[in-house]
LUMDO-244094 format. One line per field, with one value per atom (N, C-alpha, C): x, y, z; chain. Coordinates in Angstrom, 2 decimals, padded with zeros to 5 digits. Example, Ala and Ser with C-alpha at 12.3 -4.5 7.8 and 13.67 -1.06 7.14 Angstrom:
# LUMDO-244094
x: [013.19;012.30;013.20;012.85;013.67;012.90]
y: [-005.69;-004.50;-003.30;-002.25;-001.06;000.03]
z: [007.80;007.80;007.80;007.08;007.14;007.87]
c: [A;A;A;A;A;A]
END
This chain:
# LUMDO-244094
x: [-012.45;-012.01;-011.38;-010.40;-009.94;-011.03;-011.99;-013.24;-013.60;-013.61;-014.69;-013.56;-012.57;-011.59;-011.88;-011.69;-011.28;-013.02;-013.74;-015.39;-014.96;-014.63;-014.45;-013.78;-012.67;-011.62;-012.27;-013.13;-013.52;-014.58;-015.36;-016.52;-015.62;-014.44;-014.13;-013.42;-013.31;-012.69;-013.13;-014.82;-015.77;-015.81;-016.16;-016.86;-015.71;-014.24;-013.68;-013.38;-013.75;-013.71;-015.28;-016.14;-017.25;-016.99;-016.45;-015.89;-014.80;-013.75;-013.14;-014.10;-014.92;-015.74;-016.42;-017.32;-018.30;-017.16;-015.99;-015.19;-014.79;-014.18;-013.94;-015.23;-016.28;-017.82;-017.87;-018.11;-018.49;-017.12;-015.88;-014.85;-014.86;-015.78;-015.67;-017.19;-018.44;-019.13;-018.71;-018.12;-018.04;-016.19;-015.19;-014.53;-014.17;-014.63;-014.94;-013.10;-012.17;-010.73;-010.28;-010.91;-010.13;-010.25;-011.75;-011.82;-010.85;-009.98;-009.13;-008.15;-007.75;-006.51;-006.41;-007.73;-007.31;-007.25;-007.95;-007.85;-005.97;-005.66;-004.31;-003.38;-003.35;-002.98;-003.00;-003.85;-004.47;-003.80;-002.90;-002.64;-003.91;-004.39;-005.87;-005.41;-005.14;-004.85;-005.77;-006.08;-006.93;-007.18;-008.21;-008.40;-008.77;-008.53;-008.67;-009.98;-010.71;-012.04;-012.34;-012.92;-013.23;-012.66;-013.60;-013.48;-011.93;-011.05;-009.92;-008.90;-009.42;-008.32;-008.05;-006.82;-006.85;-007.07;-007.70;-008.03;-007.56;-007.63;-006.66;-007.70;-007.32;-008.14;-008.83;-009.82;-010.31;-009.46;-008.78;-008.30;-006.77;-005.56;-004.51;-003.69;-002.35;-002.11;-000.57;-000.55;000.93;002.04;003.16;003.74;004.98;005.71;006.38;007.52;008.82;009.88;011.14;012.13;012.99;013.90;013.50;014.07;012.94;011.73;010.78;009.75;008.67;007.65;007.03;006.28;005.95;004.13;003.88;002.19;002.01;001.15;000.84;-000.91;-000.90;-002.22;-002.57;-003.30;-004.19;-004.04;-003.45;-003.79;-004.45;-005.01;-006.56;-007.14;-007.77;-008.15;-007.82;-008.12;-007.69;-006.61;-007.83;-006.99;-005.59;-005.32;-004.25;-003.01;-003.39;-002.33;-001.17;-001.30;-000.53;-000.77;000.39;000.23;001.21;000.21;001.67;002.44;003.59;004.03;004.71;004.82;005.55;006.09;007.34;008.36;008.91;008.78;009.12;009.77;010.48;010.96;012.26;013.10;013.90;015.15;016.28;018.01;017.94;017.42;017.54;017.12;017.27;017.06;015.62;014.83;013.61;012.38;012.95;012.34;011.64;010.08;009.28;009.14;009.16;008.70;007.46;006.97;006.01;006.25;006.38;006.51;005.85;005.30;004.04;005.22;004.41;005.13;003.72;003.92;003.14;003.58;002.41;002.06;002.50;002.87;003.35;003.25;002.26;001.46;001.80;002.18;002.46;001.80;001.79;001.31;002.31;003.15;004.27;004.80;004.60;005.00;004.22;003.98;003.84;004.75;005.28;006.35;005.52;006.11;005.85;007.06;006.90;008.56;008.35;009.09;009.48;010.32;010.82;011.75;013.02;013.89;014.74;016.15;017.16;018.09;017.93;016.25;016.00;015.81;015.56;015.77;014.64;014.35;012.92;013.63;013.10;013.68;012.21;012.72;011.72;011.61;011.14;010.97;010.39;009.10;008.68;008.22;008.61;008.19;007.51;006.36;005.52;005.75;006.00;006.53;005.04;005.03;004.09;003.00;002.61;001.80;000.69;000.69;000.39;-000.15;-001.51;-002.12;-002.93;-001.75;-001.85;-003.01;-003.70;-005.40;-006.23;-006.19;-006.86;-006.94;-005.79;-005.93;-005.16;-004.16;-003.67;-002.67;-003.28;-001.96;-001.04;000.04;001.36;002.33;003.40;004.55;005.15;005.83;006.80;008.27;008.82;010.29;010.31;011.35;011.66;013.06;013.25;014.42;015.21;015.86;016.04;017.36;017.47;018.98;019.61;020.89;022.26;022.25;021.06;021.10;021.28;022.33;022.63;021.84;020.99;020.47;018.96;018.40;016.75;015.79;015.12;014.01;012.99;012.80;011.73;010.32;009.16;007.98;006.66;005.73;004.49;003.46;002.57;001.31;001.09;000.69;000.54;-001.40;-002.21;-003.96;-004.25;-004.01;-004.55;-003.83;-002.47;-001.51;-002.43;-002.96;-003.81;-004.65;-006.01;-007.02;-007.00;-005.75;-005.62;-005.16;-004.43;-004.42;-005.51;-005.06;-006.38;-005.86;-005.83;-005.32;-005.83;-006.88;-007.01;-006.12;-005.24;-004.35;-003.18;-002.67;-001.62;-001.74;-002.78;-002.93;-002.55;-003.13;-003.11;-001.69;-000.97;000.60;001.50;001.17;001.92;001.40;-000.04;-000.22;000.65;001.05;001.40;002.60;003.79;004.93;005.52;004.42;004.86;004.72;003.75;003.65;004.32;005.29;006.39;007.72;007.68;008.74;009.01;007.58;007.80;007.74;007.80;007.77;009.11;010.04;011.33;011.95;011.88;012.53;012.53;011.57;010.72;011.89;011.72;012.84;014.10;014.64;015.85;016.54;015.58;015.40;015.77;014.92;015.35;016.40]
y: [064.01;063.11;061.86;062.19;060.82;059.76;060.74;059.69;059.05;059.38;058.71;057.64;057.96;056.62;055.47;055.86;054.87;053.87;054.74;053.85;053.20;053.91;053.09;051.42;051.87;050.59;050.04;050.02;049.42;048.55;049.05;048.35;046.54;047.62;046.46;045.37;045.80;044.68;044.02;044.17;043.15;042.56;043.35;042.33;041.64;041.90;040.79;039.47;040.10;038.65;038.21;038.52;037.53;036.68;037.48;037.08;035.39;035.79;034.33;033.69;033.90;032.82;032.27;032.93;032.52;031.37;031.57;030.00;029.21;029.85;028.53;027.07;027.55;027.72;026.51;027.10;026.40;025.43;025.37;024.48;023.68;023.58;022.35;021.69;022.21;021.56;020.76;021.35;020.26;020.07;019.91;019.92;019.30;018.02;017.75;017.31;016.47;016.84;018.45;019.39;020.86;020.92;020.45;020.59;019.60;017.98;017.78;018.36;018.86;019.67;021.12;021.79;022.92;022.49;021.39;020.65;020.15;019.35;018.90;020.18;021.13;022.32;022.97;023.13;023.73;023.14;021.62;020.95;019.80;019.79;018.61;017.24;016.34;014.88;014.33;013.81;013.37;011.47;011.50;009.89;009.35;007.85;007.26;006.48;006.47;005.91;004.68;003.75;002.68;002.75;003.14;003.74;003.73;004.81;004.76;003.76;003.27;002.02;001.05;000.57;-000.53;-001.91;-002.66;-003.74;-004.76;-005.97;-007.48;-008.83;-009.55;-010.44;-011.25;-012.07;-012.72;-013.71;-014.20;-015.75;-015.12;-016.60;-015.95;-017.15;-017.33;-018.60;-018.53;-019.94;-020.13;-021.07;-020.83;-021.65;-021.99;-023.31;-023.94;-024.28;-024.45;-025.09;-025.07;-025.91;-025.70;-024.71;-024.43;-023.33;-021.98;-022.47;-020.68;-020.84;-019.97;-019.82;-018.37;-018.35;-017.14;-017.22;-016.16;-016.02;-014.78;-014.99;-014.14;-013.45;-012.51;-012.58;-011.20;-010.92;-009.95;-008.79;-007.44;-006.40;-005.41;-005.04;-004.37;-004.54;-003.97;-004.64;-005.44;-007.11;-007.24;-006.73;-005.83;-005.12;-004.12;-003.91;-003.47;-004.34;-005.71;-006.95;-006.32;-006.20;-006.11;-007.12;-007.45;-008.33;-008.36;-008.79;-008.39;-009.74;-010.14;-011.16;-011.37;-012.04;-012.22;-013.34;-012.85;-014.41;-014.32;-015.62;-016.26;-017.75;-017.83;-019.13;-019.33;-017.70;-017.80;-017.40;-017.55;-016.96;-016.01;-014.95;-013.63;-012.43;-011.18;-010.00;-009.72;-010.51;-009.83;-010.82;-011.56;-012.54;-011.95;-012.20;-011.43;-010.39;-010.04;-008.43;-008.86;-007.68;-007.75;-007.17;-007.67;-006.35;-006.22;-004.96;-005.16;-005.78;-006.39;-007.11;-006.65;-006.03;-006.16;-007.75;-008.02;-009.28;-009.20;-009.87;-009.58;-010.90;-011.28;-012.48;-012.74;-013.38;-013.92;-015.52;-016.07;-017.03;-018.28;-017.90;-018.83;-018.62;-017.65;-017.26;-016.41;-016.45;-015.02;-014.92;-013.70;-013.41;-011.88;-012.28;-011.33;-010.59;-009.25;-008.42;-007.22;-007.38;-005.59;-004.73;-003.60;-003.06;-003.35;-003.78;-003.60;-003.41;-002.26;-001.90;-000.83;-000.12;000.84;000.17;-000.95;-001.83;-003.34;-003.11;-004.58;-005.79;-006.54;-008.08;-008.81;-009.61;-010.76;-011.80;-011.92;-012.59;-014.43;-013.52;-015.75;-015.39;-017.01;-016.85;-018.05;-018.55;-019.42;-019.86;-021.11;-021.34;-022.02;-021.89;-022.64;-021.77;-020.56;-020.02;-019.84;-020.50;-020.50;-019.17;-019.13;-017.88;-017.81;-016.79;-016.93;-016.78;-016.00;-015.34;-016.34;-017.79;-018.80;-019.70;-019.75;-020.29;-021.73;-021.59;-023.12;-023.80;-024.40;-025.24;-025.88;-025.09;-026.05;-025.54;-025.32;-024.96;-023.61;-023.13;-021.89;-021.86;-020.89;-020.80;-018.93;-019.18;-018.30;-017.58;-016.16;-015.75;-014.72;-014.91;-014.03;-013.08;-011.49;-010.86;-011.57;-011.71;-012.44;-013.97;-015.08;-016.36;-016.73;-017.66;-018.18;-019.18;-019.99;-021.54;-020.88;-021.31;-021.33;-022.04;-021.29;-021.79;-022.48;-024.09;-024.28;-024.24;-023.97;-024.18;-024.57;-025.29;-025.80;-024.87;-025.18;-024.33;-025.44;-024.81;-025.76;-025.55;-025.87;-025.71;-025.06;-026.08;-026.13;-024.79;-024.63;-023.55;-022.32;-022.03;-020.71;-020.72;-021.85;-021.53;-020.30;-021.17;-020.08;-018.83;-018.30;-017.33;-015.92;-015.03;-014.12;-012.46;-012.42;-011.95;-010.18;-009.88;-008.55;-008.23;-008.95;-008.73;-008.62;-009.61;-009.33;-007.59;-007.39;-005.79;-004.87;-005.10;-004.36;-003.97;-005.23;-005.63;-004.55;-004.89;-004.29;-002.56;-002.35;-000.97;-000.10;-000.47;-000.69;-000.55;-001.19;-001.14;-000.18;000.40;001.25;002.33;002.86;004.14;004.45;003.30;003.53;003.35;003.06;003.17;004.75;005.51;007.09;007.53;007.29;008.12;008.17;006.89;006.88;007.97;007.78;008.54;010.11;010.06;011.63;011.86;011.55;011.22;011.50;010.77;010.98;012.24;012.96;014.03;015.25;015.53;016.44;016.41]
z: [000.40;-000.62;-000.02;001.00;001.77;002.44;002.85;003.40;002.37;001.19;000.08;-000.40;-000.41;-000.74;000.29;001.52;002.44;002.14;002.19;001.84;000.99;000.09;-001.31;-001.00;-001.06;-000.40;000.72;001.85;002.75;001.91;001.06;000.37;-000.49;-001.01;-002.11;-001.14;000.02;000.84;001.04;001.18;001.94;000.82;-000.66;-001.65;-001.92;-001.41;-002.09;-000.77;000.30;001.57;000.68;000.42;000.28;-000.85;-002.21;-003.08;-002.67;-001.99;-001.21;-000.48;000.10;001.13;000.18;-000.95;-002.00;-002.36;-002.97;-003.78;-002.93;-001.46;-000.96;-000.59;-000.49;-000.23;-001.09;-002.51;-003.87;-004.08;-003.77;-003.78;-002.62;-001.47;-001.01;-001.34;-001.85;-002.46;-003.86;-004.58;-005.75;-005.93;-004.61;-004.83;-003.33;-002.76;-001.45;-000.85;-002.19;-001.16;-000.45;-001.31;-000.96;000.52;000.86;002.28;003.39;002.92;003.64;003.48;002.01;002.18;003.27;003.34;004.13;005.74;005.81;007.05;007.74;006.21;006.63;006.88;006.00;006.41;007.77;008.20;009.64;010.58;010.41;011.35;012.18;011.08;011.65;011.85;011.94;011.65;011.10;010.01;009.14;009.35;009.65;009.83;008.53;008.67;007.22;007.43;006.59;006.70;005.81;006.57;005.80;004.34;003.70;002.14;001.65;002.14;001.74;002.26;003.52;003.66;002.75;002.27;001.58;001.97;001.09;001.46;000.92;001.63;001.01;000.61;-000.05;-000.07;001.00;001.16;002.15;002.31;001.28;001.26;001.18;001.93;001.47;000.72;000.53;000.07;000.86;001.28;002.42;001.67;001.51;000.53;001.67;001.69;002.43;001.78;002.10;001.25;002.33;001.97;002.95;003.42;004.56;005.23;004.87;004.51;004.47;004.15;004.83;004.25;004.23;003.03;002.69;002.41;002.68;002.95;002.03;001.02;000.11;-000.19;000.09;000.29;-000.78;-001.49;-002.51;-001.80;-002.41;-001.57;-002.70;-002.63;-003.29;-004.30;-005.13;-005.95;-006.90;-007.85;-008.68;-009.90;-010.01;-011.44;-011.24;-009.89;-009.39;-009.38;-009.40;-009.84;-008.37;-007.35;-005.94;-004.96;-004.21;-003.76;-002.13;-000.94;000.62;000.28;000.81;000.84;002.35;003.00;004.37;004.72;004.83;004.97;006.44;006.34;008.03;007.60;008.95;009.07;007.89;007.47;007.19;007.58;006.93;007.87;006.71;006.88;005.53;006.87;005.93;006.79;006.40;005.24;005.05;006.10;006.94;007.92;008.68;008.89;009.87;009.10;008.13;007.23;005.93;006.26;004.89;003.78;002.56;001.39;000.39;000.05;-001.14;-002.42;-003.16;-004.30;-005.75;-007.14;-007.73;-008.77;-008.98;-009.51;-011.58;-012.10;-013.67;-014.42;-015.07;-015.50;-016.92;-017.78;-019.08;-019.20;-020.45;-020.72;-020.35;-019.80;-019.73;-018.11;-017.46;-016.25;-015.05;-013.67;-013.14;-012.51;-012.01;-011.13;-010.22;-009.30;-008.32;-007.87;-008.20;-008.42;-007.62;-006.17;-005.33;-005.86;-004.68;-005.44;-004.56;-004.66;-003.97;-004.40;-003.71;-004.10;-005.17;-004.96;-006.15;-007.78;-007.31;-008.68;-008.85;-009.62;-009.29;-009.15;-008.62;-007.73;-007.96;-009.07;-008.90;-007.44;-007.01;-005.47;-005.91;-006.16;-006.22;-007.97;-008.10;-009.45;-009.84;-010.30;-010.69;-012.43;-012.78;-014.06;-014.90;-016.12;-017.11;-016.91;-016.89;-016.81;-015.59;-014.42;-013.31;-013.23;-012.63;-012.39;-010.82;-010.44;-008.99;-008.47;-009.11;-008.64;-008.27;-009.48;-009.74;-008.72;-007.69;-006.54;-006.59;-007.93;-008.35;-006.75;-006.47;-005.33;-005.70;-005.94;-006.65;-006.31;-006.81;-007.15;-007.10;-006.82;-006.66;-006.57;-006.96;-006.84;-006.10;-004.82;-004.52;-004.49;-004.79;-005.14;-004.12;-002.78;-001.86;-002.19;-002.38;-002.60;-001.49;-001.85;-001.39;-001.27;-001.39;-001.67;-003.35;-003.54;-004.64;-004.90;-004.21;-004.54;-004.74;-005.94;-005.82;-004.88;-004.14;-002.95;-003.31;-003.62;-004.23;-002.66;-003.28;-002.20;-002.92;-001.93;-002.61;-001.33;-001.90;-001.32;-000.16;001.05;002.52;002.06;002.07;001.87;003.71;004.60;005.86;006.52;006.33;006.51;005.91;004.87;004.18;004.56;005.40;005.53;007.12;007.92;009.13;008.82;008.18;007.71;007.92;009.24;009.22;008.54;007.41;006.26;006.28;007.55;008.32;009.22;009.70;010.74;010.32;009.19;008.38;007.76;007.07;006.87;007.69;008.97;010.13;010.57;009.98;010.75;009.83;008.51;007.03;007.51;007.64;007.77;008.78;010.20;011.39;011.43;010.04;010.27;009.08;008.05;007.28;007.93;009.08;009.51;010.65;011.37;012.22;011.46;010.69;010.11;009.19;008.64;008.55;009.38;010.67;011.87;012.33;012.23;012.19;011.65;010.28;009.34;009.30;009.91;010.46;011.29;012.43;013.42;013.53;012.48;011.70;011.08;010.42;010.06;010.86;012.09;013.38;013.15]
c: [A;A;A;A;A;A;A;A;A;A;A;A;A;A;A;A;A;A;A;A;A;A;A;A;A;A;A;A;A;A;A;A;A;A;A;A;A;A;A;A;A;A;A;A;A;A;A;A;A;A;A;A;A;A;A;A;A;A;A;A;A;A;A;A;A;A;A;A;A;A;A;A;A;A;A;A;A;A;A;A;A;A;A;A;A;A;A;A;A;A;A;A;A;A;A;A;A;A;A;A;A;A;A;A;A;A;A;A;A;A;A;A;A;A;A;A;A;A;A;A;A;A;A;A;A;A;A;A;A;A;A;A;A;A;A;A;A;A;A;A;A;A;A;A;A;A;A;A;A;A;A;A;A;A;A;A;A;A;A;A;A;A;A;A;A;A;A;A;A;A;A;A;A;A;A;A;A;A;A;A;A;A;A;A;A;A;A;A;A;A;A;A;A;A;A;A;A;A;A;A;A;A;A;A;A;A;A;A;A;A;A;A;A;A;A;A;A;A;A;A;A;A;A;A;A;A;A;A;A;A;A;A;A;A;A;A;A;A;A;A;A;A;A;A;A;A;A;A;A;A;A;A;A;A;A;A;A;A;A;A;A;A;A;A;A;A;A;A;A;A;A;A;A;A;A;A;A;A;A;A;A;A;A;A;A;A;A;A;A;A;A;A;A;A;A;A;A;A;A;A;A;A;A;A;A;A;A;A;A;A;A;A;A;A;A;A;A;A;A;A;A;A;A;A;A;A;A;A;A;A;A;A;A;A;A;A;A;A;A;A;A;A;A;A;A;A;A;A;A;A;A;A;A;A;A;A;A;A;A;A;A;A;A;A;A;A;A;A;A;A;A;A;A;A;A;A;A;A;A;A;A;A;A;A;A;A;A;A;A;A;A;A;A;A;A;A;A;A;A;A;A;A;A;A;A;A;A;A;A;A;A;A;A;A;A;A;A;A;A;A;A;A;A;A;A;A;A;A;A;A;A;A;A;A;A;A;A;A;A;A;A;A;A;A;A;A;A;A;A;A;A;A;A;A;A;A;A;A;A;A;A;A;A;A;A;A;A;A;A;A;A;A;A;A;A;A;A;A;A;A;A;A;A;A;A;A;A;A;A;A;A;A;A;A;A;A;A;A;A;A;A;A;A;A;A;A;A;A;A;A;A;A;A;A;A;A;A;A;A;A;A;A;A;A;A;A;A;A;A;A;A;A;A;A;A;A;A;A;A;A;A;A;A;A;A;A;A;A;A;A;A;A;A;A;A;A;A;A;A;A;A;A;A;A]
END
């Protein structure tokens, strides 16, 4: 009688390992993340492929004013309304940094707003309805935490055409993933 159990139970073991191989099987055919997830699991390092990298516009736009300039360039698609921004050539702590900014458009305004302090911060803001997408060369107002005076700036043309707006990506990608590696760091 003990032999006929242990068959027994040896049988339902297999049908139930085939049973798991059969779904994991059929879950990475019509279920093609499961297979990076069991990957990231395993300890795989998962590369990012064309496809999922994000991408920025071709064109960027460079805006000048006294004491700063800021380079704004499209980061993925349109309808995502996001945008890198990178300021240089100022006496602030966000100098030499990039920060995604999403884009917020009205008939009367756009503003381009981060988060900062856990809290949205309008940064540059374009008046009369100005639509940044459109490529208008004009006018801006910039808003830095801890400066009291408004930053006015105009679009530089010759300043945007140099602009190589893959490298800026590269730079923004580059300093978000050492900077979780920090924090990682930190952690220990």
């Amino acid at each position: 009688m003990k032999k006929n159990i242990r068959l027994l139970l040896q049988r339902k073991k297999k049908v139930f390992i085939s049973l798991v191989v059969m779904l994991f099987t059929w879950g990475l055919v019509f279920m093609p993340g499961l297979a990076d997830a069991a990957k990231t699991k395993a300890g795989v390092v998962k590369k990012i492929s064309k496809k999922q990298q994000p991408t920025v516009s071709k064109y960027a736009k460079v805006y000048k004013g006294d004491g700063i300039k800021i380079t704004t360039v499209r980061f993925g698609p349109k309808a995502d309304a996001k945008v890198l921004i990178l300021f240089e050539e100022v006496d602030h702590k966000w100098d030499g940094k990039i920060l995604l900014h999403r884009v917020a458009e009205s008939q009367t305004k756009t503003e381009m707003i981060t988060t900062y302090n856990k809290k949205n911060w309008t940064t540059v803001y374009f008046p009369s309805g100005f639509s940044w997408y459109q490529g208008w060369k004009g006018y801006a107002e910039i808003y830095l935490p801890g400066y009291e005076n408004v930053i006015s700036v105009i679009c530089d043309a010759k300043e945007s055409k140099k602009v190589n707006t893959q490298k800026l990506l590269q730079r923004y990608l580059g300093k978000k993933s050492s900077a979780a590696k920090k924090s990682k760091k930190g952690k220990k």
